[in-house]
KELOTOR-475234 format. One line per 5 residues: number of its first residue (from 1); their letters; for each residue x, y, z of N, C-alpha, C. Coordinates in steps of 0.05 Angstrom, whole numbers, plus 5000, padded with zeros to 4 digits. Atoms other than C-alpha are relative to their C-alpha. Example, Ala and Ser with C-alpha at 12.3 -4.5 7.8 and 13.67 -1.06 7.14 Angstrom:
<recs>
1 = as = 5018/4976/5000/5246/4910/5156/5018/5024/5000 | 4984/4976/4999/5273/4979/5143/4985/5022/5014
</recs>
This chain:
<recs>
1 = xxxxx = 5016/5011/5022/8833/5893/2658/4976/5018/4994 | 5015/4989/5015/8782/5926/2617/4979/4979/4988 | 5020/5014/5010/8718/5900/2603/4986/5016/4976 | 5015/4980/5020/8686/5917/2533/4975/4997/4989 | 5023/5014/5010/8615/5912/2515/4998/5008/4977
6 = xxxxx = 5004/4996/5033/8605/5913/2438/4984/4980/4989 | 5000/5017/5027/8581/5892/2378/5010/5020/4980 | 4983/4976/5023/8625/5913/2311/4984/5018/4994 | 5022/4983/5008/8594/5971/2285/5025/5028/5004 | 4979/4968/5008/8641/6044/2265/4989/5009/5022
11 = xxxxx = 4994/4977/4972/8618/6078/2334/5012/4969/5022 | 4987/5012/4974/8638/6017/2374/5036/4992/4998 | 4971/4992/5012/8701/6014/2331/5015/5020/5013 | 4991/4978/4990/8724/6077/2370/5019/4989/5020 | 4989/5010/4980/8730/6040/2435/5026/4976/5003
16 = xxxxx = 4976/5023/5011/8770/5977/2403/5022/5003/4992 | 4974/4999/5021/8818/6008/2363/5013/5014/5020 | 4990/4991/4977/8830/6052/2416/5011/4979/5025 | 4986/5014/4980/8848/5997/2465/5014/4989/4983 | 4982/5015/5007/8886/5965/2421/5027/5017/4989
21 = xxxxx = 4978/4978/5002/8933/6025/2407/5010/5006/5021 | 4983/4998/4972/8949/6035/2478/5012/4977/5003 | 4997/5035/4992/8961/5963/2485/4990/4995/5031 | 5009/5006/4975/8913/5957/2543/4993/4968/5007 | 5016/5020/4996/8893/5893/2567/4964/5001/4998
26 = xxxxx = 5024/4992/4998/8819/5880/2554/4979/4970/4991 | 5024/5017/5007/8754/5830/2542/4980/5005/4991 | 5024/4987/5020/8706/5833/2496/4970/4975/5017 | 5022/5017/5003/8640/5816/2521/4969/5014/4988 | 5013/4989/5024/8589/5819/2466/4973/5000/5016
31 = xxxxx = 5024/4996/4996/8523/5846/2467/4981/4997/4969 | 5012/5008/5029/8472/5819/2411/4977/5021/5001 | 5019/4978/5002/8427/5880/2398/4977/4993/4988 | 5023/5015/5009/8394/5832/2358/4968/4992/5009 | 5014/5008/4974/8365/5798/2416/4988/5021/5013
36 = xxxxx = 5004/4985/4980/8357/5861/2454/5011/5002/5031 | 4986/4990/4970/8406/5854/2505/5005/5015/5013 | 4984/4972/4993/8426/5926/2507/4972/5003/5023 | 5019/4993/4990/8360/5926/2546/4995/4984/5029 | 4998/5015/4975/8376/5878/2605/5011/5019/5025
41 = xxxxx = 4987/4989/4976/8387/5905/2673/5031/5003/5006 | 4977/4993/4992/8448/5892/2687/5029/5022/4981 | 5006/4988/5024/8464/5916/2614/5004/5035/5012 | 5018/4968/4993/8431/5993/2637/5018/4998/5021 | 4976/4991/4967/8474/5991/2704/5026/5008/4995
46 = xxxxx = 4973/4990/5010/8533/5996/2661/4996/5027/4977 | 5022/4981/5022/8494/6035/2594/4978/5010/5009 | 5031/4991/4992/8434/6074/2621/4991/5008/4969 | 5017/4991/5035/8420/6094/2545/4998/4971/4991 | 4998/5027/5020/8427/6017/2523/5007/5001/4975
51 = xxxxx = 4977/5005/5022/8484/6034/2473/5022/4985/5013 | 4976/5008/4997/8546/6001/2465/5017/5021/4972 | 4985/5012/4980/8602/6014/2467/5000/5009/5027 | 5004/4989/4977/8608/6014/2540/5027/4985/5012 | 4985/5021/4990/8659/5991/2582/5009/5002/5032
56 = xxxxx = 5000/5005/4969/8684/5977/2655/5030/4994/5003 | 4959/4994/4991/8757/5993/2678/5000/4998/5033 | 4994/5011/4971/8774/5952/2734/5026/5010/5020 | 4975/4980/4985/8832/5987/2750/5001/5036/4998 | 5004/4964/5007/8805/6064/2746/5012/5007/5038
61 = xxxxx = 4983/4997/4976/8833/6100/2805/4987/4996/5030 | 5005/5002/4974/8785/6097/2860/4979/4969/4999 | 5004/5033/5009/8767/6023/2831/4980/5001/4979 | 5016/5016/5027/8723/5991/2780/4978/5027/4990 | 5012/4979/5008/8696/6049/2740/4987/4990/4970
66 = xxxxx = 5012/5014/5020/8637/6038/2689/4992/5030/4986 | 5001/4988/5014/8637/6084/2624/4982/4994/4984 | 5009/5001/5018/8587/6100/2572/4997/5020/4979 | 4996/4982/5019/8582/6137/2501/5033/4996/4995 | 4975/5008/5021/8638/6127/2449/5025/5023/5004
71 = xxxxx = 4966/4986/4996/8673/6194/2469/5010/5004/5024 | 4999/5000/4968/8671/6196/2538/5024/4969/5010 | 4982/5020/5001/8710/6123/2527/5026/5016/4992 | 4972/4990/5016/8760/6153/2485/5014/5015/5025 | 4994/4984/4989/8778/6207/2525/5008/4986/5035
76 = xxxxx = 5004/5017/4972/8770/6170/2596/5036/4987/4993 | 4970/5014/5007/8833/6116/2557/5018/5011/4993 | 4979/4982/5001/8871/6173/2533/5012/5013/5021 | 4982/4976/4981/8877/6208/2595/5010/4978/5025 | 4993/5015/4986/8885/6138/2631/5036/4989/4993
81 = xxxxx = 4979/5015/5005/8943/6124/2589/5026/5024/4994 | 4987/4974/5012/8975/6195/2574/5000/4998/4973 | 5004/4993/5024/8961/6191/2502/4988/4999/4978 | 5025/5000/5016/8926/6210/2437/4979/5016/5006 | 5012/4975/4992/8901/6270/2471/5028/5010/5015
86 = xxxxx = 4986/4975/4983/8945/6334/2491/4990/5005/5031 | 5019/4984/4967/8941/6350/2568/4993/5029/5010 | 5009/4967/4991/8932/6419/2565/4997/5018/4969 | 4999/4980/5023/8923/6478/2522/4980/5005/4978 | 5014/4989/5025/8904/6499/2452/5001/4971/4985
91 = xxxxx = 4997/5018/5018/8925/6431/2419/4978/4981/5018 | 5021/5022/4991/8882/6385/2471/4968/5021/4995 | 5018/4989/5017/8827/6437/2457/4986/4987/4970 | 5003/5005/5043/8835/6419/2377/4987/4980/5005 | 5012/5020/5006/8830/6352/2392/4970/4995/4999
96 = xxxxx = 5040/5009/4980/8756/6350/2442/4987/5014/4979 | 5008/4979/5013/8737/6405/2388/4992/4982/4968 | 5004/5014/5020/8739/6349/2330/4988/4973/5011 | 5010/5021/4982/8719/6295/2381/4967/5000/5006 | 5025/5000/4987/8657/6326/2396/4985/5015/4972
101 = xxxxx = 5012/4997/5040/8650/6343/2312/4988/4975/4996 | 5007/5016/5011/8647/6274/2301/4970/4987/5007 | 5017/5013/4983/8601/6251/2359/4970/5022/5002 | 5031/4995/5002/8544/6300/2347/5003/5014/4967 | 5005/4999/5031/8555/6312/2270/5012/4978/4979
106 = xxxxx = 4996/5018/5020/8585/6262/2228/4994/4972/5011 | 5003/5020/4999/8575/6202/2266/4967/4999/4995 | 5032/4995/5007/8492/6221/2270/5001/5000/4971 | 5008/4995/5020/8486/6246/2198/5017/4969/4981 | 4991/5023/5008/8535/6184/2174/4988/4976/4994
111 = xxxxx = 5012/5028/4996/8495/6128/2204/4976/5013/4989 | 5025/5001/5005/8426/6160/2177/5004/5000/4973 | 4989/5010/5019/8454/6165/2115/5006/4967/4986 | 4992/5032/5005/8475/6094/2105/4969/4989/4997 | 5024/5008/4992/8405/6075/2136/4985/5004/4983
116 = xxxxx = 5011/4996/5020/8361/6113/2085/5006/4986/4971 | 5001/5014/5030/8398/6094/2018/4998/4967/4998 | 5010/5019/5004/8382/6026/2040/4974/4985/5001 | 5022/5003/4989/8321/6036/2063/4972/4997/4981 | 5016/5006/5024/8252/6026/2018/4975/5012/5015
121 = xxxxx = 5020/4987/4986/8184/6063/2033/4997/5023/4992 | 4997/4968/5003/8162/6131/2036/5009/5011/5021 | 4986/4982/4992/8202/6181/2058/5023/4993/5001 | 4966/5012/5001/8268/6137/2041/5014/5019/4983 | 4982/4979/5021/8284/6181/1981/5006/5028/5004
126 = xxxxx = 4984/4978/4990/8279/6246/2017/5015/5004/5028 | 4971/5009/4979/8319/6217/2079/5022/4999/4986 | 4975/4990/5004/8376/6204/2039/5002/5015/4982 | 4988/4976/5013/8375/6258/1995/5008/5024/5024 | 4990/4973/4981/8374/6304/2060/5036/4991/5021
131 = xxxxx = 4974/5015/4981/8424/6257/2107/5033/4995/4971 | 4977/5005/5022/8474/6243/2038/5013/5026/5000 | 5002/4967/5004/8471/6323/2026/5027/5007/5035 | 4981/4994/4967/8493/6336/2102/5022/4986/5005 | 4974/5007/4999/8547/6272/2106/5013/5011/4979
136 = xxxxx = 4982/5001/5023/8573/6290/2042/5007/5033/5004 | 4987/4970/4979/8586/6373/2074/5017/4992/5015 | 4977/5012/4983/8623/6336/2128/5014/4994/4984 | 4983/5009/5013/8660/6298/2086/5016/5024/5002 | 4993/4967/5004/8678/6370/2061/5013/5014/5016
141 = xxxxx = 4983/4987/4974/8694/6402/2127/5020/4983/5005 | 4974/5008/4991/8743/6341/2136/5028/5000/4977 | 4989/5003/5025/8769/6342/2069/5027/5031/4995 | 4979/4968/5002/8793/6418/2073/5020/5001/5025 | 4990/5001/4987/8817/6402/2141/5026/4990/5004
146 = xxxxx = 4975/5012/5011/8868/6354/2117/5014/5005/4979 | 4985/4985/5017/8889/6398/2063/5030/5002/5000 | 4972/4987/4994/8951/6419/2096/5019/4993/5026 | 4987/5016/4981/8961/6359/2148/4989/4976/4992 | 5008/5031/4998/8966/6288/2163/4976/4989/5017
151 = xxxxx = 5024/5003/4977/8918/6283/2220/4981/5015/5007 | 5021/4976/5004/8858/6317/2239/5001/5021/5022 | 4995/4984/4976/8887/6352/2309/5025/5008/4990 | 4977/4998/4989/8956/6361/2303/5012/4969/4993 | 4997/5024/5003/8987/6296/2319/4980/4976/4993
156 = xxxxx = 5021/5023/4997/8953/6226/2313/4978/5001/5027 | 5010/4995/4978/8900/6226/2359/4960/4987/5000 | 5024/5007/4990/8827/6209/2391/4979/5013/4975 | 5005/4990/5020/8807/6252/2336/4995/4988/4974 | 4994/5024/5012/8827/6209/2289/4983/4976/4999
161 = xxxxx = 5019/5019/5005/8804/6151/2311/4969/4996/5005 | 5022/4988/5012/8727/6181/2321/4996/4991/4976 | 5008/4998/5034/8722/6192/2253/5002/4975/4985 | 4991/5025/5017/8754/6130/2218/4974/4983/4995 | 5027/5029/5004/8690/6083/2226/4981/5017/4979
166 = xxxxx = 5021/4988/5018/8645/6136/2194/5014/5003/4974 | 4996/4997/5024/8681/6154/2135/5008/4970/4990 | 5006/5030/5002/8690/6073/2128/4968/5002/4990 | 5027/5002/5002/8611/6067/2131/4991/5005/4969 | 5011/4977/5015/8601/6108/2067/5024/5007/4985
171 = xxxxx = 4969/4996/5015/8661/6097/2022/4993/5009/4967 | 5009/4992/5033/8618/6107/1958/4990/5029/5002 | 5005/4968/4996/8610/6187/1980/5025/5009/5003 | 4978/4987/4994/8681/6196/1993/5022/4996/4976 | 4980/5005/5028/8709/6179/1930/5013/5026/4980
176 = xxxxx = 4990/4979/5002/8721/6259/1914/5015/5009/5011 | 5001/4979/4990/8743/6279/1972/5030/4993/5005 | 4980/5004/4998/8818/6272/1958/5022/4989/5028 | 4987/4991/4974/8853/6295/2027/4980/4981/5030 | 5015/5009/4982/8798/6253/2063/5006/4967/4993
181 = xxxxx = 4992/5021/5002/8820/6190/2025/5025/4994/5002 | 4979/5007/4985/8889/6200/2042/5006/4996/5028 | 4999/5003/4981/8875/6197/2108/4993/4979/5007 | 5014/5026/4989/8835/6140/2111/5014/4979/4988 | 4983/5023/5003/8887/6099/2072/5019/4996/5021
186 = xxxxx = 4965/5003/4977/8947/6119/2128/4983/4990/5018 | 5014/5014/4973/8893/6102/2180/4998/4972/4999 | 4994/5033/5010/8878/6037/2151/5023/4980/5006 | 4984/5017/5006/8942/6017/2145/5022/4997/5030 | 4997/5007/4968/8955/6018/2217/4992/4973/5014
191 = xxxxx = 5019/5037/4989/8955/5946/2252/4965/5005/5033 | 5032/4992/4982/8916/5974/2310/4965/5008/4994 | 5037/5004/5014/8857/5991/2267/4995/4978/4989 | 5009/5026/5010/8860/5933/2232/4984/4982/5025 | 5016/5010/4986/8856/5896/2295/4979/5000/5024
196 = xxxxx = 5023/4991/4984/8806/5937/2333/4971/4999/4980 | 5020/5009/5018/8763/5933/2275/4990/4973/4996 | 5009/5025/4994/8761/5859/2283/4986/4988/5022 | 4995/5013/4977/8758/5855/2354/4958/4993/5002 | 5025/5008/5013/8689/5823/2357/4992/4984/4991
201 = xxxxx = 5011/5013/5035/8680/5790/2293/4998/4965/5016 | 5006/5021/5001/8681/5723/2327/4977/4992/5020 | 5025/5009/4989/8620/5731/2363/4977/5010/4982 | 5022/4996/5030/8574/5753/2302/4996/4983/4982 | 5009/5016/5012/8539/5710/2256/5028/5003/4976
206 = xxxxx = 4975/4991/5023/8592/5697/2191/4984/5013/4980 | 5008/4984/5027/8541/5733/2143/5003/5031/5011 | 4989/4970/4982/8554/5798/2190/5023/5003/4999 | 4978/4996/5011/8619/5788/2192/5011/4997/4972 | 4983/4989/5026/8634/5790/2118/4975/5023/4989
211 = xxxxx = 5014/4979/5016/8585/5843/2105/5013/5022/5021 | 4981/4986/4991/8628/5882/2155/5032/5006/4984 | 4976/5006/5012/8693/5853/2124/5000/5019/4963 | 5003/4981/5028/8668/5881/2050/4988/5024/4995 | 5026/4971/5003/8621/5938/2059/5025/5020/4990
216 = xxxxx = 4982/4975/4999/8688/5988/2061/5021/4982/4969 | 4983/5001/5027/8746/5977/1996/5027/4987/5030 | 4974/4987/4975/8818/5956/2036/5011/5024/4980 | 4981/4965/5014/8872/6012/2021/5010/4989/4977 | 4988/5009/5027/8894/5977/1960/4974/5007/4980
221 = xxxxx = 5014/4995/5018/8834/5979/1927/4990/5029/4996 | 5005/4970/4995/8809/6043/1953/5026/5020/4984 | 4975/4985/5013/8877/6074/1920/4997/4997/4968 | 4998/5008/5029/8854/6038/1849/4978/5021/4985 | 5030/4985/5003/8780/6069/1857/5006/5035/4998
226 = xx = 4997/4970/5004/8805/6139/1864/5026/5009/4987 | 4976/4994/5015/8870/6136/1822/4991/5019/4980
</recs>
């Protein structure tokens, strides 16, 4: 069993969808950031940064092993389960190589992004003109990437699901970027994202959960918007 600490949110999305594509066994136990839980002791013994997602794998090999940071999960369940990462070579390379794109460039510039064009004050308008500017280059670098494939490694992969929550976040910047919205409809339309993207939702207030549920287009509509 797999313990998961979350609340929804596109980087804790990583860890969910990911368990729910292996078909691991697992428990969600939420953390209200609201409150400031991420900041409780016992909390920090599992998270020393007081992010989520975090989680605690009771069956790791020399027993109960406690993980933190969104890629360090990924990677940890991929190599627990043999897959969604390559075990060797040039192609598991690709993957950690887009794994560790997302987690110190698109997921950072993503979420500051979002944050600014909602934000009000001074210095909001040249936050997201600089953070929009920079996700909307990513975008770019993923856009050319999928030019001439389905996925962003090779096969389906950790890669993959990385990315998915951010280009979600920020669906009114991606509405050019052709090869980046076909990806994110095939991803979509996967039950495992669907229900790792939920996993959660019933410990959040219901005005959170439907400002989660609509913030993004589904793939139907998203296919009308960029037709």
């Amino acid at each position: 069993m797999i313990d998961l600490y979350t609340t929804p949110s596109p980087n804790t999305w990583k860890a969910s969808i990911m368990l729910e594509e292996c078909g691991l066994p697992y428990r969600i136990l939420p953390v209200d950031i609201g409150k400031g839980e991420q900041f409780d002791p016992a909390f920090l013994a599992i998270s020393p940064n007081g992010k989520v997602p975090a989680i605690v794998d009771h069956d790791g090999a020399g027993g109960p092993v406690a993980i933190f940071e969104s890629g360090a999960i990924l990677v940890h369940l991929a190599e627990k389960t043999g897959r969604f990462l390559p075990a060797s070579g040039a192609a598991r390379s690709d993957v950690l190589a887009w794994l560790f794109w997302q987690v110190g460039g698109l997921g950072p510039s993503s979420g500051q992004a979002h944050h600014f064009l909602g934000a009000g004050g001074p210095g909001a308008a040249l936050g997201a003109s600089r953070f929009v500017r920079e996700t909307e280059r990513l975008y770019g670098v993923l856009d050319r990437r999928l030019a001439d494939r389905d996925w962003i490694a090779g096969d389906y992969s950790i890669a993959d699901i990385a990315c998915w929550g951010w280009v979600w976040f920020n669906g009114r910047l991606v509405e050019r970027f052709a090869n980046l919205v076909r990806w994110f409809v095939a991803m979509s339309a996967r039950p495992a994202v669907s229900r790792g993207r939920e996993a959660g939702f019933a410990h959040i207030p219901e005005a959170q959960r439907e400002r989660l549920k609509g913030r993004w287009w589904s793939a139907a509509a998203l296919h009308e918007a960029t037709a």
